[in-house]
C-alpha positions as a Python dict, from the first residue, in 0.01 Angstrom:
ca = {
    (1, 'X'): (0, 0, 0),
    (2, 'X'): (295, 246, 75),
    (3, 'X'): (414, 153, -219),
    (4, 'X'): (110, 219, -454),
    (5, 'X'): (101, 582, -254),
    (6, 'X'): (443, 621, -395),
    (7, 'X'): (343, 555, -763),
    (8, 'X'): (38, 766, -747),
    (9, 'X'): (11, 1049, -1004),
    (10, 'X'): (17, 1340, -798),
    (11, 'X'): (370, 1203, -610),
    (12, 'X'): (474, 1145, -928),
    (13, 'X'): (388, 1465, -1106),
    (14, 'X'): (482, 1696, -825),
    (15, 'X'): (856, 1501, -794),
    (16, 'X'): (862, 1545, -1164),
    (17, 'X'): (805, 1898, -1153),
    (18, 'X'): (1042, 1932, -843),
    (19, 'X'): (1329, 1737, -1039),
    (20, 'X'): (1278, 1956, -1348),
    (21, 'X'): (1276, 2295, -1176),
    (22, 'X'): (1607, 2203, -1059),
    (23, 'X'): (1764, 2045, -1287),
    (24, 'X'): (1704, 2361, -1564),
    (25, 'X'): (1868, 2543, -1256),
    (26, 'X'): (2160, 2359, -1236),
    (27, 'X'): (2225, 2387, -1602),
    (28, 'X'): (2181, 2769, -1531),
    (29, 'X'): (2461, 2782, -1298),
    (30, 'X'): (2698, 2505, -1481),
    (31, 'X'): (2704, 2640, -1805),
    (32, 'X'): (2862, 2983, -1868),
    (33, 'X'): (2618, 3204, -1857),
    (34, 'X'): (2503, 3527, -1683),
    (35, 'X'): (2462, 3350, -1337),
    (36, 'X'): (2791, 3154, -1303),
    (37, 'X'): (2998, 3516, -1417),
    (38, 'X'): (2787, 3644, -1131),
    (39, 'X'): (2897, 3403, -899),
    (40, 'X'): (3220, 3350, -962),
    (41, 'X'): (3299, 3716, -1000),
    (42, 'X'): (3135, 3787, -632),
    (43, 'X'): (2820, 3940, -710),
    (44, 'X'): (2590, 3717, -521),
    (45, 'X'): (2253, 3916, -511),
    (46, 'X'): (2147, 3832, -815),
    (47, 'X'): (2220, 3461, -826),
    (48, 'X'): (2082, 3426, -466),
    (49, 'X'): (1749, 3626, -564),
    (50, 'X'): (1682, 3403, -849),
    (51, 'X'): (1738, 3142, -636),
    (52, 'X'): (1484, 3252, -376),
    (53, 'X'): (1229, 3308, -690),
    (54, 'X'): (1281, 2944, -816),
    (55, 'X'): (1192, 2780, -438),
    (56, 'X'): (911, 3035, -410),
    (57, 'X'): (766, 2920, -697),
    (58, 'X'): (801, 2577, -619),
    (59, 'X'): (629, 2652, -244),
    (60, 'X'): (349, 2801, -442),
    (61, 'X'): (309, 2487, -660),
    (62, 'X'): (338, 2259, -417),
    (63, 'X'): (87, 2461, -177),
    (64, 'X'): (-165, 2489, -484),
    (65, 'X'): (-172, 2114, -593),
    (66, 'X'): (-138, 1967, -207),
    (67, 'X'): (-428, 2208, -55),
    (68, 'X'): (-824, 2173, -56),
    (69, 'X'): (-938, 2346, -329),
    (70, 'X'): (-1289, 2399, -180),
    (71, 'X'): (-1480, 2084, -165),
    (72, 'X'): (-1834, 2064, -76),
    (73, 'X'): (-1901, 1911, 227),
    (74, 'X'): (-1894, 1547, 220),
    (75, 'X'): (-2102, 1473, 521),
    (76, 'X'): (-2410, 1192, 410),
    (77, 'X'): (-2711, 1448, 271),
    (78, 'X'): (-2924, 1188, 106),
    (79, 'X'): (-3205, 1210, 321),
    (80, 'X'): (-3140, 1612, 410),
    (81, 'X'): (-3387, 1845, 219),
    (82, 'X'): (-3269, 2206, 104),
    (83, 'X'): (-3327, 2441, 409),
    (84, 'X'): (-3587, 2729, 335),
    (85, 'X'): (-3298, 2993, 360),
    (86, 'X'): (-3142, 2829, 103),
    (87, 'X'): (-3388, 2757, -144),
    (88, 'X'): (-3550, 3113, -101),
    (89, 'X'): (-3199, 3263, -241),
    (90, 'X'): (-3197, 3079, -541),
    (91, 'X'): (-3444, 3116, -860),
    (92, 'X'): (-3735, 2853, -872),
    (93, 'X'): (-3596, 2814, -1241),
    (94, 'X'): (-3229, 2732, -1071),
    (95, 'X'): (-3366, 2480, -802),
    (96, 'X'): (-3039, 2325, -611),
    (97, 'X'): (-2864, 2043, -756),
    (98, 'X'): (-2780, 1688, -541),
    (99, 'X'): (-2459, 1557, -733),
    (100, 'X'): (-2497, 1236, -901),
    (101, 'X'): (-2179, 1131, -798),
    (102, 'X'): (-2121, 1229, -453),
    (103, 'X'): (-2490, 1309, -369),
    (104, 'X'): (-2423, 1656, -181),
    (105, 'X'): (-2636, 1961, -258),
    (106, 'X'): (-2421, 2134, -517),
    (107, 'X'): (-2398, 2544, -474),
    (108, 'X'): (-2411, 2737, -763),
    (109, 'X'): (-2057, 2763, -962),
    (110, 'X'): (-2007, 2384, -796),
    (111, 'X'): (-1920, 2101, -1005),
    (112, 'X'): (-1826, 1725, -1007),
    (113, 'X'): (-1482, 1651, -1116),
    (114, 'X'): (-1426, 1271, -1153),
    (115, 'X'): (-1069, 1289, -1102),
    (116, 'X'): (-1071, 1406, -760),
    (117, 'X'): (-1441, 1241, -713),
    (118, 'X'): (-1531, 1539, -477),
    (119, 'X'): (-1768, 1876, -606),
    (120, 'X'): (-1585, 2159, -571),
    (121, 'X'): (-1693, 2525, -527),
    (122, 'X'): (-1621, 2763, -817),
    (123, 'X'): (-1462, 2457, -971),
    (124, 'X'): (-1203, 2674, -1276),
    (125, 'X'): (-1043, 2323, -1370),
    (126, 'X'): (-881, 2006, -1341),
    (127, 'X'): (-494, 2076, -1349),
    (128, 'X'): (-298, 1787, -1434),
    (129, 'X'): (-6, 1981, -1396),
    (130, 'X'): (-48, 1973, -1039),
    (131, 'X'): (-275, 1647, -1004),
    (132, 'X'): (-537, 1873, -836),
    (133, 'X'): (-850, 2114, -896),
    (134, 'X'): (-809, 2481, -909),
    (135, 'X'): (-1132, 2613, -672),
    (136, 'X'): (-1287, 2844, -474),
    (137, 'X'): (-995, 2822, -225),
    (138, 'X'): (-661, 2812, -408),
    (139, 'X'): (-757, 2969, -762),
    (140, 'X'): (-591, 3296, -620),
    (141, 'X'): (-238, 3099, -505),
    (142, 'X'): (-296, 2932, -898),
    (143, 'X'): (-274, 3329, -1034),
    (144, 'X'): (7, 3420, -773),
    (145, 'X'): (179, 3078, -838),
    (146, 'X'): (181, 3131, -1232),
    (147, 'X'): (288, 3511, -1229),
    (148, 'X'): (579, 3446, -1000),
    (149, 'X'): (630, 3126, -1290),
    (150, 'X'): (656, 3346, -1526),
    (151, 'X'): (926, 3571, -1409),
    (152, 'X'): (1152, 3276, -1286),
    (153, 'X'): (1057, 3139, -1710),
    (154, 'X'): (1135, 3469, -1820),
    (155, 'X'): (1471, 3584, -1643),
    (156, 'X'): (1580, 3194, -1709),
    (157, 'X'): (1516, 3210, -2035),
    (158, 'X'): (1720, 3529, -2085),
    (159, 'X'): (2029, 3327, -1901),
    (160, 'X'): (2059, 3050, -2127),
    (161, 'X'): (2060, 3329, -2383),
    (162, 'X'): (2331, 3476, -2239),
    (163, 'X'): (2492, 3139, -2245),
    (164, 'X'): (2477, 3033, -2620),
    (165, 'X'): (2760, 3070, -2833),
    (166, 'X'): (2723, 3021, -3172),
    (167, 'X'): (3074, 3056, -3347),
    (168, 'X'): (3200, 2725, -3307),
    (169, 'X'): (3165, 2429, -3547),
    (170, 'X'): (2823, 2239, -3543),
    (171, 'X'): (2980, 1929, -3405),
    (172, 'X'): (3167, 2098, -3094),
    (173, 'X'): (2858, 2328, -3044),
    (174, 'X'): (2627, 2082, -2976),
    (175, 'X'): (2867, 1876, -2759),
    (176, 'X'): (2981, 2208, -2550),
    (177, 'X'): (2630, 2361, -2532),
    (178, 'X'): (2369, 2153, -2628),
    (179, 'X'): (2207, 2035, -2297),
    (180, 'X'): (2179, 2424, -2261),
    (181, 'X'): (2003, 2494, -2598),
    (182, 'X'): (1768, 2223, -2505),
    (183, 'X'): (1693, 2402, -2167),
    (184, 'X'): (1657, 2695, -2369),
    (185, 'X'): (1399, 2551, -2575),
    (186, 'X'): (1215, 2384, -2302),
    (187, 'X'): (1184, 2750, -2123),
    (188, 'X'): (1069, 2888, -2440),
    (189, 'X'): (807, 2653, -2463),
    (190, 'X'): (730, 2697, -2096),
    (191, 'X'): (702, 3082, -2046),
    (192, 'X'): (458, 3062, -2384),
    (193, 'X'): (241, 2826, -2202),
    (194, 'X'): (264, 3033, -1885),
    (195, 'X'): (233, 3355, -2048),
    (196, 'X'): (-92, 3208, -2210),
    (197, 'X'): (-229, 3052, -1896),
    (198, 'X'): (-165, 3383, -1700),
    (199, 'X'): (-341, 3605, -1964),
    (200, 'X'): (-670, 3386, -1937),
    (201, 'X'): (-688, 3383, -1602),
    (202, 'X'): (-673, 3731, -1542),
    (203, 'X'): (-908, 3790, -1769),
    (204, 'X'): (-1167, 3561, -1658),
    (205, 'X'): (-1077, 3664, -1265),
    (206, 'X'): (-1178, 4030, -1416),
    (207, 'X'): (-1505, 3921, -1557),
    (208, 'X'): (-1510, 3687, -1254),
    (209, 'X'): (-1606, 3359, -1484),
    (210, 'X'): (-1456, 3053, -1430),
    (211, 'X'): (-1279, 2850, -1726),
    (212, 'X'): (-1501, 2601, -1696),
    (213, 'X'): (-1824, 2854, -1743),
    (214, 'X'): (-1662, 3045, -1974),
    (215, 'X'): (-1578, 2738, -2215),
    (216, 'X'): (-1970, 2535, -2112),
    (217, 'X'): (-2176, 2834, -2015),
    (218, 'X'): (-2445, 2640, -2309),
    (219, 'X'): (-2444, 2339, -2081),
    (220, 'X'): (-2481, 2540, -1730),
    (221, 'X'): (-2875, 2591, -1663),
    (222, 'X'): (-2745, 2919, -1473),
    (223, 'X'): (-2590, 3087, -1744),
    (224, 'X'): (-2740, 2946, -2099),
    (225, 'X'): (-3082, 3103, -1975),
    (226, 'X'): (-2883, 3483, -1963),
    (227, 'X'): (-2709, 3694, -2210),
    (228, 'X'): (-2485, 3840, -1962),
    (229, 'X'): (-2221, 3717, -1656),
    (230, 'X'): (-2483, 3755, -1366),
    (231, 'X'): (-2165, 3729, -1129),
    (232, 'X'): (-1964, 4034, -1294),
    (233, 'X'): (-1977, 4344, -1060),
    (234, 'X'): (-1717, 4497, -1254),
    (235, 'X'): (-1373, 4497, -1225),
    (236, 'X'): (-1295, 4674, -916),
    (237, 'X'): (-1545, 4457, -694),
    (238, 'X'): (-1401, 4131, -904),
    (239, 'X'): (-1069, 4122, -792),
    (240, 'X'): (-1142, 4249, -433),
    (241, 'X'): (-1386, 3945, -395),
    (242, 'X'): (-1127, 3694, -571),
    (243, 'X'): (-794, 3845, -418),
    (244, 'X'): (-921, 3963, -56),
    (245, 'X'): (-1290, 3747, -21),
    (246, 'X'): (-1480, 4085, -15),
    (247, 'X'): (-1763, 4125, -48),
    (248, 'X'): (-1800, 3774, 113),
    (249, 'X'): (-2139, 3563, 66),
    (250, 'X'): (-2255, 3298, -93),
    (251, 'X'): (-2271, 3293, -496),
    (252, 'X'): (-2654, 3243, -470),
    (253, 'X'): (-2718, 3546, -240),
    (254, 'X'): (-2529, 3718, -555),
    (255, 'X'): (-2796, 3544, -791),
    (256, 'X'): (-3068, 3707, -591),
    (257, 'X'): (-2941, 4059, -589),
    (258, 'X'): (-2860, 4041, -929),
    (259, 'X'): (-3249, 3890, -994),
    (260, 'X'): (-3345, 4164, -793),
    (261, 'X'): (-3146, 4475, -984),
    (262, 'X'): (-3295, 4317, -1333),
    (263, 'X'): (-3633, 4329, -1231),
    (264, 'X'): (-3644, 4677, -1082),
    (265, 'X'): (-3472, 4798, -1446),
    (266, 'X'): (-3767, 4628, -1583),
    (267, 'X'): (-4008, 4797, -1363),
}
């Protein structure tokens, strides 16, 4: 049994991700780039501060993909019906979900995913990257995680740059300084994926849509039955309530006030 826990996916994406992260580091400071000119010239700020970024980074990963990501409570429900509070805060035409699956009462912007078999609340995704959903809970570590990413990609990136010589013959190149042009081209590849991933979450953090509404909202019964985001307050309110949980309530109390505004604009 230990042993299966050992081969699991998440051990063994996370100690993938943990062996990568430093091994494109110590090819950094092995091969002669900006880094190892900065260390072995004295200058240790720099060298120590990227450093510091790379294991930050990795803390945020690791704190993303080990952490609850906001699962609905678990406790048995089968037999519990929807209290009155609840059900008077949601639209008749939105009546509250029990989960196939799990059989909990699902709140709105919940969902089922089937590789972590739990509901989670303002499920974004599935990352497989981290072998864990991106929620209600650690979708603002996610954004934190891949903008401090990015910089680590970036400024990496531009030292294996700085390492690249390209005057020798083909033959000699490749044996001096190829395991550094094939860093170079995995961090390429990375920071584009990053850079990409960043972008689209900020966006949908902004409009404060989730990827998984903003790619399904046909399939959701909460959102194919409007022609607008009924959980955008605009931006300023958006990132306060994603970044700093304010204002703080639940997503159907949200529902109702926005019910509420679109029927006095009717009026």
């Amino acid at each position: 049994m230990a042993l299966w826990a050992l081969l699991s996916p998440g051990v063994l994406v996370r100690t993938g991700h943990t062996v990568l992260t430093w091994g494109i580091t110590l090819v950094l400071f092995l091969h002669d780039t900006e880094l190892r000119q900065w260390e072995e010239q004295g200058e240790l700020f720099l060298p120590l501060t990227f450093l510091l970024l790379v294991m930050g980074s990795l803390l945020l990963y690791l704190a993303v993909s080990l952490m609850d990501p906001g699962y609905v409570n678990t406790q048995p429900q089968s037999q519990e019906e929807p209290k009155e509070e609840q059900t008077a805060m949601v639209p008749q035409a939105i009546p509250l979900r029990r989960c196939r699956y799990c059989l909990v009462l699902q709140p709105l912007r919940a969902r089922h995913c089937r590789h972590c078999r739990r509901c989670v609340r303002r499920y974004d995704h599935h990352c497989p990257w981290m072998e864990n959903c991106v929620g209600e809970r650690n979708h603002p570590l996610f954004v934190a995680y891949l903008a401090l990413q990015l910089v680590v990609l970036l400024w990496g990136l531009y030292l294996a740059w700085s390492g690249l010589r390209f005057i020798q013959p083909w033959g000699l190149w490749l044996r001096s300084t190829g395991l550094l042009f094939t860093t170079f081209l995995l961090l390429s590849f990375f920071s584009l994926v990053v850079s990409l991933l960043l972008a689209s979450h900020l966006y949908l953090v902004a409009s404060n849509t989730t990827t998984w509404e903003f790619i399904s909202s046909h399939r959701i019964a909460y959102l194919r039955q409007r022609t607008s985001n009924p959980f955008d307050r605009g931006l300023t309110r958006n990132l306060a309530h994603f970044f700093c949980g304010w204002p703080s309530g639940p997503w159907e109390t949200l529902w109702a006030e926005e019910e509420e505004e679109g029927s006095s604009q009717a009026v």
